[in-house]
MARDREN-6602 format. One record per residue (C-alpha): x negated, y, z negated. Coordinates in steps of 0.02 Angstrom, whole numbers. Example, Ala and Ser with C-alpha at 12.3 -4.5 7.8 and 13.67 -1.06 7.14 Angstrom:
BEGIN
<zavo u="-615" v="-225" w="-390"/>
<zavo u="-684" v="-53" w="-357"/>
***
This chain:
BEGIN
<zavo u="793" v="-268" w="-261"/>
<zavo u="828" v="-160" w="-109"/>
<zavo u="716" v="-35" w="-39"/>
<zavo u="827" v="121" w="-46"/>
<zavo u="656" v="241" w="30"/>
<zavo u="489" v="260" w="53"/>
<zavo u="357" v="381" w="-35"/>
<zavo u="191" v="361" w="56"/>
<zavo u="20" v="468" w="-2"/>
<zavo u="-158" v="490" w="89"/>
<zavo u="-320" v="448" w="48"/>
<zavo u="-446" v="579" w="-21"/>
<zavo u="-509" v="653" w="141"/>
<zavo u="-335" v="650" w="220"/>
<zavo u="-162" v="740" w="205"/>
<zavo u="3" v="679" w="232"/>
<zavo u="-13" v="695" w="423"/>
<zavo u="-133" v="548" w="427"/>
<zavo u="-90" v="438" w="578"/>
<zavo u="-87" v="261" w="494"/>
<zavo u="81" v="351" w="375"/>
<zavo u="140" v="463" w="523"/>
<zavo u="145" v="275" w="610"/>
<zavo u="212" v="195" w="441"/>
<zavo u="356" v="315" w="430"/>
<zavo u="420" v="295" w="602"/>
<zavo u="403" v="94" w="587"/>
<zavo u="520" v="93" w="437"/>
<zavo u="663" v="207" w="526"/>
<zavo u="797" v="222" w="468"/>
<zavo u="743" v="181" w="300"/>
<zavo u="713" v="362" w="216"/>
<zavo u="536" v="396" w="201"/>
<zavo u="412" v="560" w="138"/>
<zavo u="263" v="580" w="159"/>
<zavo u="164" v="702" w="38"/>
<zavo u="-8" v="799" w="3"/>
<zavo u="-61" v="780" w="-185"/>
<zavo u="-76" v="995" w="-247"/>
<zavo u="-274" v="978" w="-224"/>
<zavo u="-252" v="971" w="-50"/>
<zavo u="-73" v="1106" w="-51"/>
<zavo u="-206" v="1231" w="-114"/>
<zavo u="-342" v="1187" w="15"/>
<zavo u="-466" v="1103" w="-108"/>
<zavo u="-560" v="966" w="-53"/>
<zavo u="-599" v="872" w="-213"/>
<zavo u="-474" v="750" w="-275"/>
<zavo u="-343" v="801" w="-418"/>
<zavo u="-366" v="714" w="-589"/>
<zavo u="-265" v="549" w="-616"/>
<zavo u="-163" v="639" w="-726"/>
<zavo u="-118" v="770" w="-615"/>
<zavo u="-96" v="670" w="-453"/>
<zavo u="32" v="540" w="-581"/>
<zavo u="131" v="696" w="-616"/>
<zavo u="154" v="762" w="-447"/>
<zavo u="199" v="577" w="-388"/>
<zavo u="348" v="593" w="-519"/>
<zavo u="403" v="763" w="-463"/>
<zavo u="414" v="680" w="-295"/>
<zavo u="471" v="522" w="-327"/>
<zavo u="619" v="610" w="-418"/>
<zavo u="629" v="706" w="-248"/>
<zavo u="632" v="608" w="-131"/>
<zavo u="775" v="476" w="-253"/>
<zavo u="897" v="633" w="-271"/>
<zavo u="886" v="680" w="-72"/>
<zavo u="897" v="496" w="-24"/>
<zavo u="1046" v="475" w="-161"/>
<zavo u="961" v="299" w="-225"/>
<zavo u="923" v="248" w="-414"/>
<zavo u="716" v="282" w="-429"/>
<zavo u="697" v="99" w="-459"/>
<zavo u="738" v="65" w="-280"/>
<zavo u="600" v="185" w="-206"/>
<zavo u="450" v="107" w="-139"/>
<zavo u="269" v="208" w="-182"/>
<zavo u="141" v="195" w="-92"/>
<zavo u="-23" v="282" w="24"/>
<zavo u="-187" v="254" w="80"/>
<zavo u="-335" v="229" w="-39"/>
<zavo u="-324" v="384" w="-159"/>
<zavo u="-145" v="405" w="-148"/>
<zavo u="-112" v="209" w="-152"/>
<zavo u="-201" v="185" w="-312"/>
<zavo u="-109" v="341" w="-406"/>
<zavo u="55" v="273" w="-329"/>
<zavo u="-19" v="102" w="-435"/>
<zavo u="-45" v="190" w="-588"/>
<zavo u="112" v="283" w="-589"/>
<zavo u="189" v="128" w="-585"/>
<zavo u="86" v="50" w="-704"/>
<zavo u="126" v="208" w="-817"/>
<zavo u="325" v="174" w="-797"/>
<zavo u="370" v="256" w="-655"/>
<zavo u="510" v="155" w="-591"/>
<zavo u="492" v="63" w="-415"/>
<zavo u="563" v="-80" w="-301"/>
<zavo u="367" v="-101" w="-230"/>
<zavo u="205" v="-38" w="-203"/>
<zavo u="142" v="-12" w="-28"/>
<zavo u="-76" v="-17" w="-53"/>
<zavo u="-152" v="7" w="114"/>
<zavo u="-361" v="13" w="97"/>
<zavo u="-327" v="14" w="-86"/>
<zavo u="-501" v="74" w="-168"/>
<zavo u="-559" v="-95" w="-275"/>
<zavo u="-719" v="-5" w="-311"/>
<zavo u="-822" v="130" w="-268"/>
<zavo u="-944" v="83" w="-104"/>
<zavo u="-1090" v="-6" w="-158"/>
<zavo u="-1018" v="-12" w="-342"/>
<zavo u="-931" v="-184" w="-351"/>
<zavo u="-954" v="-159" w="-558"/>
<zavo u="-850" v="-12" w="-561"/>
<zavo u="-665" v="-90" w="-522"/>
<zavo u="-511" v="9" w="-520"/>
<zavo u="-415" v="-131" w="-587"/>
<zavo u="-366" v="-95" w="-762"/>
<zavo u="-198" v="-45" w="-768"/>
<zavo u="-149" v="-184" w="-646"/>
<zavo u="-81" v="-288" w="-820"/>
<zavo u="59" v="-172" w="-826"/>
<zavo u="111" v="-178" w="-632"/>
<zavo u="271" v="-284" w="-633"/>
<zavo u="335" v="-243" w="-458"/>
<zavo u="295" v="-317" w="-301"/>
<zavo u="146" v="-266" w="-211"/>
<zavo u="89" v="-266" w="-40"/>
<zavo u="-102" v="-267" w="1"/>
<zavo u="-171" v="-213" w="192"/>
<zavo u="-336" v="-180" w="211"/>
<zavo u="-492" v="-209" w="337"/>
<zavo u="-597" v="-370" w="307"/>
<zavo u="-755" v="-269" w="292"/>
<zavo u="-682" v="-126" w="185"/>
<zavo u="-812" v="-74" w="88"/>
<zavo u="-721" v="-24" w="-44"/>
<zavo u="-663" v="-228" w="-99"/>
<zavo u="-705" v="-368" w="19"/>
<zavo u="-566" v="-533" w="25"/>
<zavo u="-673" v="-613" w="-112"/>
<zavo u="-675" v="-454" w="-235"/>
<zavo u="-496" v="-462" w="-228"/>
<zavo u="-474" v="-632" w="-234"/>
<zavo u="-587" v="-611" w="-409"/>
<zavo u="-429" v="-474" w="-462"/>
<zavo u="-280" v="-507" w="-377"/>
<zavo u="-213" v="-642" w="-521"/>
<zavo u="-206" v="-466" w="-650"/>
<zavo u="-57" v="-383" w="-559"/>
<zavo u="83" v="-450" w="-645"/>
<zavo u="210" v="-438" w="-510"/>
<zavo u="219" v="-523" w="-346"/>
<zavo u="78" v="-482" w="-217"/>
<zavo u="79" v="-500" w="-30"/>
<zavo u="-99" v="-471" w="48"/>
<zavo u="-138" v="-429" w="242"/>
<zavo u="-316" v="-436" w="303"/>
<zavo u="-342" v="-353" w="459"/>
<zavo u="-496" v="-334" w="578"/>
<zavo u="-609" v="-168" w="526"/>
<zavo u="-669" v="-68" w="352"/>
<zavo u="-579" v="46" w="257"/>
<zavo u="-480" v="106" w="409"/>
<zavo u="-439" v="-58" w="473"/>
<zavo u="-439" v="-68" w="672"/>
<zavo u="-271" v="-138" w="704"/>
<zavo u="-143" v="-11" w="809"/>
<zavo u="-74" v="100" w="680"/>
<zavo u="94" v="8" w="746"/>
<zavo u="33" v="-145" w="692"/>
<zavo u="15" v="-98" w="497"/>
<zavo u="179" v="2" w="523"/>
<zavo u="271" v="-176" w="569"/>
<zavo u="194" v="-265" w="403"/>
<zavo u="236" v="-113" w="305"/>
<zavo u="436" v="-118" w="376"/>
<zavo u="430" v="-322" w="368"/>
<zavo u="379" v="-316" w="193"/>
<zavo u="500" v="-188" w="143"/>
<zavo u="645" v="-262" w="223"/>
<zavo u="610" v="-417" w="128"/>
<zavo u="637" v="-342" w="-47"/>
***
């Protein structure tokens, strides 16, 4: 499968102008790429939108982006930061067609909460997945995910990088892996 474009999402605190996709999107040139806000933060809330809600507005604009990049939707790759990353996951867990998932900082668990994992829908991932995140993320360490990795049903690259939850390699750096892995679908 071919990566025809690229949908990429922020975390929670973050819009679509957050430097690690700014620095994604211009990596993966001239592969077409979005970025977008979830509606929560299009009407200037701060609080998250419902899974539900975010999953619908990632089909709206997965549909999007497929019809102004003239590709079939199963040859978008989904994908964000945290937040956005894991809705991107359970779209595609739900059935939204994809070539990949791009999970940078994906949110294992809540901070401090290593019992409350965000893993159940993994099962129905059948794509490939990429993993980036910081060593010392305190949202999944290398040995929580270890511990989960084996439930995502489709292929799964992982990067570990120096840094937490906004991992300190150059923004350029996690652009490179992100183009890499693409290019290798």
């Amino acid at each position: 499968m071919v990566a025809g474009a690229l949908l990429l999402t922020p975390g929670a605190g973050a819009g679509r102008d957050h430097h690690t996709l700014v620095a994604v999107e211009r990596a993966v040139a001239p592969l077409p790429c979005e970025r977008v806000d979830f509606p929560y933060r299009l009407a200037g809330r701060r609080s998250p939108d419902r899974p539900e809600v975010a999953v619908a507005h990632l089909r709206t604009a997965a549909a999007g982006l497929a019809a102004r990049a003239d590709v079939p939707a199963d040859r978008l790759v989904l994908g964000g930061r945290s937040f956005g990353g894991r809705m991107c996951s359970m779209a595609v867990a739900e059935g939204l067609p994809a070539a990949g998932l791009v999970l940078l900082s994906y949110p294992l668990h809540p901070p401090g909460k290593p019992d409350r994992l965000r893993v159940a829908h993994w099962p129905e991932i059948r794509v490939p997945v990429l993993f980036v995140s910081g060593r010392s993320d305190p949202f999944g360490s290398p040995d929580e995910f270890a511990a989960q990795l084996s439930a995502v049903a489709g292929p799964v690259t992982q990067v570990w990088l120096p840094g937490g939850h906004q991992p300190s390699a150059p923004d350029g750096r996690i652009g490179e892996i992100v183009r890499d892995w693409c290019s290798g679908l």
